[in-house]
C-alpha atoms as an extended CHARMM CRD file, in Angstrom:
* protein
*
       152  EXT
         1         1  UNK       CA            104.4990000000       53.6420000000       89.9480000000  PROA      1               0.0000000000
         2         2  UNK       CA            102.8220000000       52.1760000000       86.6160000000  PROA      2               0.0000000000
         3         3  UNK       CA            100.6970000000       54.2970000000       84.2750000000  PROA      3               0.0000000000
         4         4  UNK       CA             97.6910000000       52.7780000000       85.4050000000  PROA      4               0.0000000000
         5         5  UNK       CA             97.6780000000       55.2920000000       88.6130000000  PROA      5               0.0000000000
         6         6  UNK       CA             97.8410000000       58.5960000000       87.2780000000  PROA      6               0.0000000000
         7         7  UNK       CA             95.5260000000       60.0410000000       84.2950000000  PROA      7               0.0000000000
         8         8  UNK       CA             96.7830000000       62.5270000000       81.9880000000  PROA      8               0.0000000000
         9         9  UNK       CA             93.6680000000       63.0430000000       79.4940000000  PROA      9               0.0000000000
        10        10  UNK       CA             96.2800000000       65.6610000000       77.3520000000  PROA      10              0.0000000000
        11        11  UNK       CA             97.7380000000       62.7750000000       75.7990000000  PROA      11              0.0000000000
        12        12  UNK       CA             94.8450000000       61.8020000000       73.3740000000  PROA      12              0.0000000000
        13        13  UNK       CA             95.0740000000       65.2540000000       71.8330000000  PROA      13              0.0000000000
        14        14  UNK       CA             95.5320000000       65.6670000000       68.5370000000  PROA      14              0.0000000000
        15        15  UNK       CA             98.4830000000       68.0020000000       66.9220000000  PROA      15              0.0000000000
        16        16  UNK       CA             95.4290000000       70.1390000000       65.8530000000  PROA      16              0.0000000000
        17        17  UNK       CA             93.5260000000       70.6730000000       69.1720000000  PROA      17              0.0000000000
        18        18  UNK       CA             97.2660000000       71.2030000000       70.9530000000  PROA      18              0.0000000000
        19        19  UNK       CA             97.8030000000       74.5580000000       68.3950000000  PROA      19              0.0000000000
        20        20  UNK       CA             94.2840000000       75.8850000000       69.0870000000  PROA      20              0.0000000000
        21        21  UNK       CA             95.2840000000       75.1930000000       73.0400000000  PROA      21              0.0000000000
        22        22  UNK       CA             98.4480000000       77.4520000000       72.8580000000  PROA      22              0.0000000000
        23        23  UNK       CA             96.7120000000       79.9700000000       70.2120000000  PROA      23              0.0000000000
        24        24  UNK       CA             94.0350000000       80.2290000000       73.3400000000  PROA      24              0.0000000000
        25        25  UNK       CA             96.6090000000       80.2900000000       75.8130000000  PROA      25              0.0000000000
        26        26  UNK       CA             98.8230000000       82.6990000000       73.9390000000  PROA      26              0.0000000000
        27        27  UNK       CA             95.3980000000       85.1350000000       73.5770000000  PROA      27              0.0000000000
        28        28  UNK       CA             95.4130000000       84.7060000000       77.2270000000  PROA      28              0.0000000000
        29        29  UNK       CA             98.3060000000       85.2570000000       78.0730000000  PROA      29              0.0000000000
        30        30  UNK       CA             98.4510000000       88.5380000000       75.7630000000  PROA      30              0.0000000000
        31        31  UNK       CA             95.1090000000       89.6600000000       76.5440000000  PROA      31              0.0000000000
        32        32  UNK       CA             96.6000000000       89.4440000000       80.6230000000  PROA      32              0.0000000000
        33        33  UNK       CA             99.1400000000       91.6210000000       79.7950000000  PROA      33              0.0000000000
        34        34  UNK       CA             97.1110000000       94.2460000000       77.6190000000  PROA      34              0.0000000000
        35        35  UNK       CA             95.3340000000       94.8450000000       81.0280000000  PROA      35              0.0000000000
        36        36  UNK       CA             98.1000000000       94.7100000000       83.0930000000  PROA      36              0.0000000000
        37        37  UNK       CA             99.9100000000       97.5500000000       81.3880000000  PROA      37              0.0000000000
        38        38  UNK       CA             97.0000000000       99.2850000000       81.0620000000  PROA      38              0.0000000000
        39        39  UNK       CA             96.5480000000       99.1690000000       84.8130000000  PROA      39              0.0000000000
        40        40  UNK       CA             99.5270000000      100.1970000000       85.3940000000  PROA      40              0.0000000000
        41        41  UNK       CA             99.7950000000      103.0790000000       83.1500000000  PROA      41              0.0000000000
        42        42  UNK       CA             96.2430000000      104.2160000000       84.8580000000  PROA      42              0.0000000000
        43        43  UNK       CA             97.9980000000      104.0460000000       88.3030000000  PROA      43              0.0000000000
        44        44  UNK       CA            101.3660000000      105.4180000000       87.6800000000  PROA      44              0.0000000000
        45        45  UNK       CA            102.6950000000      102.0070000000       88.7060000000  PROA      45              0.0000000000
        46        46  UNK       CA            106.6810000000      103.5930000000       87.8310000000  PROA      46              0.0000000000
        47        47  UNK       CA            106.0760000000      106.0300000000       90.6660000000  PROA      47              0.0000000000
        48        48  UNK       CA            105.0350000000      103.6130000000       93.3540000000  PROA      48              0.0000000000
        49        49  UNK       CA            107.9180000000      101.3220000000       92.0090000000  PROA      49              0.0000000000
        50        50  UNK       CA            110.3560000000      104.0970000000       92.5340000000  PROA      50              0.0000000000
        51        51  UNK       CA            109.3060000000      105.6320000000       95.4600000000  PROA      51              0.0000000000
        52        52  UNK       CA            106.9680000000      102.9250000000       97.6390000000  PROA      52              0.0000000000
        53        53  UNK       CA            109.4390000000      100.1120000000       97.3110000000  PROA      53              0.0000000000
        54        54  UNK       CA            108.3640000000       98.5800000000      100.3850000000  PROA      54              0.0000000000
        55        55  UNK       CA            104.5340000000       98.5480000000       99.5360000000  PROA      55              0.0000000000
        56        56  UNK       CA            105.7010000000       97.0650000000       95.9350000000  PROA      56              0.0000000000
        57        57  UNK       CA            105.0300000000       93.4770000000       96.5620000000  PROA      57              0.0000000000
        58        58  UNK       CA            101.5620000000       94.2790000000       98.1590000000  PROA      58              0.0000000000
        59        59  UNK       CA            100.5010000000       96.6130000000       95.2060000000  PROA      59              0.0000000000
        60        60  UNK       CA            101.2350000000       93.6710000000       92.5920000000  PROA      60              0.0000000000
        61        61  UNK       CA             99.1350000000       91.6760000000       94.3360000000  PROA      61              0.0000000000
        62        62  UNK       CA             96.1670000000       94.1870000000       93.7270000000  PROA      62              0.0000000000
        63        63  UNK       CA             97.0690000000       94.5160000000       89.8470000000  PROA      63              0.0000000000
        64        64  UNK       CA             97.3650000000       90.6010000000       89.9570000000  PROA      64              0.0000000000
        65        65  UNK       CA             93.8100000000       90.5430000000       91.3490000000  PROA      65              0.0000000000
        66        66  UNK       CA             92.3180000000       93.5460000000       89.1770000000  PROA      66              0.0000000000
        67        67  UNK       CA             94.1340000000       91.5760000000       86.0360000000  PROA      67              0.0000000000
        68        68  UNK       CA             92.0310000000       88.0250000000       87.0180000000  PROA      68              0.0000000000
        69        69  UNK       CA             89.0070000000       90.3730000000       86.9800000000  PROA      69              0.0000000000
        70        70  UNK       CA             89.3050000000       92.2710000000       83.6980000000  PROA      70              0.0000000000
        71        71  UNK       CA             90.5230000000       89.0410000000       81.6940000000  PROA      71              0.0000000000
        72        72  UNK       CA             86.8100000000       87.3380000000       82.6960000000  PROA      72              0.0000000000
        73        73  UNK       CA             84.8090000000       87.6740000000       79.9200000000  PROA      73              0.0000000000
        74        74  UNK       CA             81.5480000000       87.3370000000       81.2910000000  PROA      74              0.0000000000
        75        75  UNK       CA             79.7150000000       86.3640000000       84.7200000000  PROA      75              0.0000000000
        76        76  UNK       CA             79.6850000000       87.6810000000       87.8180000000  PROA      76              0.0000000000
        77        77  UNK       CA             82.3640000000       88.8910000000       90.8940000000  PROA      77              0.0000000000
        78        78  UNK       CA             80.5750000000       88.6450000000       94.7310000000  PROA      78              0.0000000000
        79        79  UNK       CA             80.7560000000       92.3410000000       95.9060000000  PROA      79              0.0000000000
        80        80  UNK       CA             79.4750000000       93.9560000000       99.0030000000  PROA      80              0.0000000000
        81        81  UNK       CA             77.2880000000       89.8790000000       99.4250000000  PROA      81              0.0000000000
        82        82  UNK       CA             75.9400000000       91.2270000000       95.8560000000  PROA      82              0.0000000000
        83        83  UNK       CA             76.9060000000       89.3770000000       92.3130000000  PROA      83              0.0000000000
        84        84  UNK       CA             78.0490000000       92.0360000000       90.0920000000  PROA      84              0.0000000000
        85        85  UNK       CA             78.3510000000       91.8790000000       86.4900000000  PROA      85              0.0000000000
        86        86  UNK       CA             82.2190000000       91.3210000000       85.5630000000  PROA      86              0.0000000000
        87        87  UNK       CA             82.0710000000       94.0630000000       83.1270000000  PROA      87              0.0000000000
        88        88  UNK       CA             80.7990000000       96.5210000000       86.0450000000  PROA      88              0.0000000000
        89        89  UNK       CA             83.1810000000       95.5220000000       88.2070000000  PROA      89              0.0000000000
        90        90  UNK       CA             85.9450000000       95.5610000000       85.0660000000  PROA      90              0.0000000000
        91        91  UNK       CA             84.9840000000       99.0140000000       84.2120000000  PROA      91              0.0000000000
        92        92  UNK       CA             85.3140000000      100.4700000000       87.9410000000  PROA      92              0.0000000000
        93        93  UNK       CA             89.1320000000       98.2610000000       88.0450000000  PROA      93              0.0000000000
        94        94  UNK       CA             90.7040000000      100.4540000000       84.8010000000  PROA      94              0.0000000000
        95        95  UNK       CA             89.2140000000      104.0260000000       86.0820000000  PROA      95              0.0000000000
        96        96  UNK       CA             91.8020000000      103.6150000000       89.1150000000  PROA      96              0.0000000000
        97        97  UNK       CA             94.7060000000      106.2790000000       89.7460000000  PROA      97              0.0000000000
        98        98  UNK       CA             97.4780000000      105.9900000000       91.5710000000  PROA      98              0.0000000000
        99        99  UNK       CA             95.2090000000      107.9950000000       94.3880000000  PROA      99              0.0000000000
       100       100  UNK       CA             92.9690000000      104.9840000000       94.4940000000  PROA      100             0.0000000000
       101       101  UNK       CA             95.7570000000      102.5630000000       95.0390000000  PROA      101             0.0000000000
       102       102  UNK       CA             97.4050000000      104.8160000000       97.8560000000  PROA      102             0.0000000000
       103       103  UNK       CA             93.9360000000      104.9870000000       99.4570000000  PROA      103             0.0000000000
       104       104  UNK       CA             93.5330000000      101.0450000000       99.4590000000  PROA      104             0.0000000000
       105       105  UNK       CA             96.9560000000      100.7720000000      100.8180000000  PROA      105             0.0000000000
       106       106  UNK       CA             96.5080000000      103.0670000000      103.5990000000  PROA      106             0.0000000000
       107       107  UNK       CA             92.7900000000      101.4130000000      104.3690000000  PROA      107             0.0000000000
       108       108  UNK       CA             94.0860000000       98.1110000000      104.4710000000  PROA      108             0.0000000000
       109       109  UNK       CA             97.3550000000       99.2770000000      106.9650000000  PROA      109             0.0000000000
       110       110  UNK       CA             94.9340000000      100.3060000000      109.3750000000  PROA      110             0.0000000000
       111       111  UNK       CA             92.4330000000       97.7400000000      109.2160000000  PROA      111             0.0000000000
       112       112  UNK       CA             92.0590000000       96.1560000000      113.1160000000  PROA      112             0.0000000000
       113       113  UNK       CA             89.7590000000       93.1300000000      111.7540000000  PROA      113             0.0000000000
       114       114  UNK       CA             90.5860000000       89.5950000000      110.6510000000  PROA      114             0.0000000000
       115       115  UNK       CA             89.5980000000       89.2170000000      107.1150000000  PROA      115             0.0000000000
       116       116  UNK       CA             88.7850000000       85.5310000000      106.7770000000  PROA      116             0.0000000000
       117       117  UNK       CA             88.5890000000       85.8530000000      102.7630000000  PROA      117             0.0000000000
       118       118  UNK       CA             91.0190000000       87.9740000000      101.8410000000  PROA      118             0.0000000000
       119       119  UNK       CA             90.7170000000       88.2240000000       97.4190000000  PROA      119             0.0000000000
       120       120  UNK       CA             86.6890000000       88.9190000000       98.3480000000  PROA      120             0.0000000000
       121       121  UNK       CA             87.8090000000       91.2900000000      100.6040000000  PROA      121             0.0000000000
       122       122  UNK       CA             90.3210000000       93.4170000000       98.4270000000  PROA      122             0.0000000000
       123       123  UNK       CA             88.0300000000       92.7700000000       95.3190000000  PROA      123             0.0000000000
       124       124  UNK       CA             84.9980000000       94.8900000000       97.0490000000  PROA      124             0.0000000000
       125       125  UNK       CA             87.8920000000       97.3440000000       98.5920000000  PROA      125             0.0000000000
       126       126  UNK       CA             88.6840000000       97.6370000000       94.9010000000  PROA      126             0.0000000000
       127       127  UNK       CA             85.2730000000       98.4260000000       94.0160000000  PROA      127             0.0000000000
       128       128  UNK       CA             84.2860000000      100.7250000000       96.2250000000  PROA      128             0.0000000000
       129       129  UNK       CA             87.1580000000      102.8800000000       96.2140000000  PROA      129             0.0000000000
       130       130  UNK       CA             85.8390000000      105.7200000000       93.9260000000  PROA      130             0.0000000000
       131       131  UNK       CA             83.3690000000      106.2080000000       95.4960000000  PROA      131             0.0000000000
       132       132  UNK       CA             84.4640000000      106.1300000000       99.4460000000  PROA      132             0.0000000000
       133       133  UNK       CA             87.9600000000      107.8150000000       98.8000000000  PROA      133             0.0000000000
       134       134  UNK       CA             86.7740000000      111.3030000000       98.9410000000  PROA      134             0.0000000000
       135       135  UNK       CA             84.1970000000      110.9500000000      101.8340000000  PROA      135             0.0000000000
       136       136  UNK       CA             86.7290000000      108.8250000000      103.6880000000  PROA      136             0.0000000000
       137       137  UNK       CA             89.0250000000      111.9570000000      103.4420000000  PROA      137             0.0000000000
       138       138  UNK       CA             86.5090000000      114.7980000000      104.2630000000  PROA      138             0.0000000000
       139       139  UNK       CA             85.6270000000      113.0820000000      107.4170000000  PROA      139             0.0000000000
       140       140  UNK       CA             89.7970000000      112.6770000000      108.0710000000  PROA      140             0.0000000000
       141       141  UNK       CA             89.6510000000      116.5590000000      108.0280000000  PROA      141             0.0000000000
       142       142  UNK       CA             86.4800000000      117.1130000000      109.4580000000  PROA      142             0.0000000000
       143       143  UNK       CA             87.6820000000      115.2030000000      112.8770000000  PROA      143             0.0000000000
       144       144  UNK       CA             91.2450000000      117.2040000000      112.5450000000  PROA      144             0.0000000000
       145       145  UNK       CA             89.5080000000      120.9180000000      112.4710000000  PROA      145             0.0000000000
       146       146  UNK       CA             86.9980000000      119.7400000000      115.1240000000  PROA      146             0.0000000000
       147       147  UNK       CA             89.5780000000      118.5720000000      117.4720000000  PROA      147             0.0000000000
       148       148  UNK       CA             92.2290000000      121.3660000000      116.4150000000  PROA      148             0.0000000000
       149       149  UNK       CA             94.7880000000      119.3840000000      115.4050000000  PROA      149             0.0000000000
       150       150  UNK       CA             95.3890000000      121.2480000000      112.3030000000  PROA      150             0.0000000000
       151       151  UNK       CA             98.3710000000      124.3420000000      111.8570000000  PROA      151             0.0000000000
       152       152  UNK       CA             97.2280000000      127.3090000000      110.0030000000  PROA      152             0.0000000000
C-alpha cells in the first residue's frame, strides 16, 4: 500500500496545535469523569456494584449514556420526538438516585416491545423517570389492593 491511498490530515499539525489538542482532550477527558463520579455518587453506584452484580454491566451503560449527555455543552437531545435543550435534559440526568436507576432497570426488564433505537430510547427513559416513577408505582399498588393480592 503507498501513502498515496490513505489520508491522515494530523500530520501537518504543528507541535503547537498538537498541545492545545491534548490540553482539549485532557479537559475532556477530566470534565467526563467529574460527571461520572458525580453520577455515581448521586446513585449510590457502590451499592448496586456490591449487591446488583448481575445488572452491573447494564447500569454502566446508562452512566456511559447520562455521561455523553452532561459533557455536551450546548444543543439539543431528541426526547419524547421533542428537541430538548442539553442543559434540561443535563439537569434532570444529575437529580437521579439510586431509586431512579432501579426503576429504569426494572422498566426496561419488562419491556415486551422491540426498541429499534435503543440510546433514544434509554435517553427519554432517563428523562422521564422523575416524573413517572411514583405514578408508575401507585398504580402497581392500586391493581394489588383491587385484586387482593396484598397480606395485611
Amino acid at each position: 500500500m503507498n501513502n498515496t491511498e490513505t489520508s491522515d490530515t494530523n500530520q501537518i499539525l504543528s507541535s503547537g496545535e498538537k498541545d492545545n489538542r491534548l490540553r482539549l482532550d485532557r479537559n475532556f477527558i477530566n470534565k467526563a469523569e467529574a460527571y461520572r463520579n458525580l453520577i455515581y455518587k448521586n446513585i449510590e453506584y457502590k451499592h448496586f456494584k456490591q449487591f446488583e452484580s448481575a445488572q452491573i454491566g447494564n447500569i454502566d451503560n446508562i452512566v456511559d449514556l447520562m455521561v455523553d449527555i452532561c459533557v455536551q455543552e450546548e444543543g439539543t437531545i431528541p426526547i419524547n420526538d421533542n428537541q430538548m435543550p442539553v442543559e434540561v435534559v443535563k439537569s434532570k440526568f444529575l437529580k437521579l438516585t439510586s431509586s431512579h436507576i432501579e426503576y429504569i432497570m426494572d422498566s426496561l426488564d419488562r419491556n415486551p416491545s422491540e426498541v429499534r433505537n435503543i440510546r433514544n430510547y434509554l435517553i427519554t427513559a432517563i428523562y422521564n423517570v422523575p416524573n413517572t416513577m411514583s405514578q408508575y408505582y401507585r398504580s402497581l399498588v392500586n391493581h394489588d389492593m383491587n385484586e387482593g393480592d396484598y397480606n395485611w
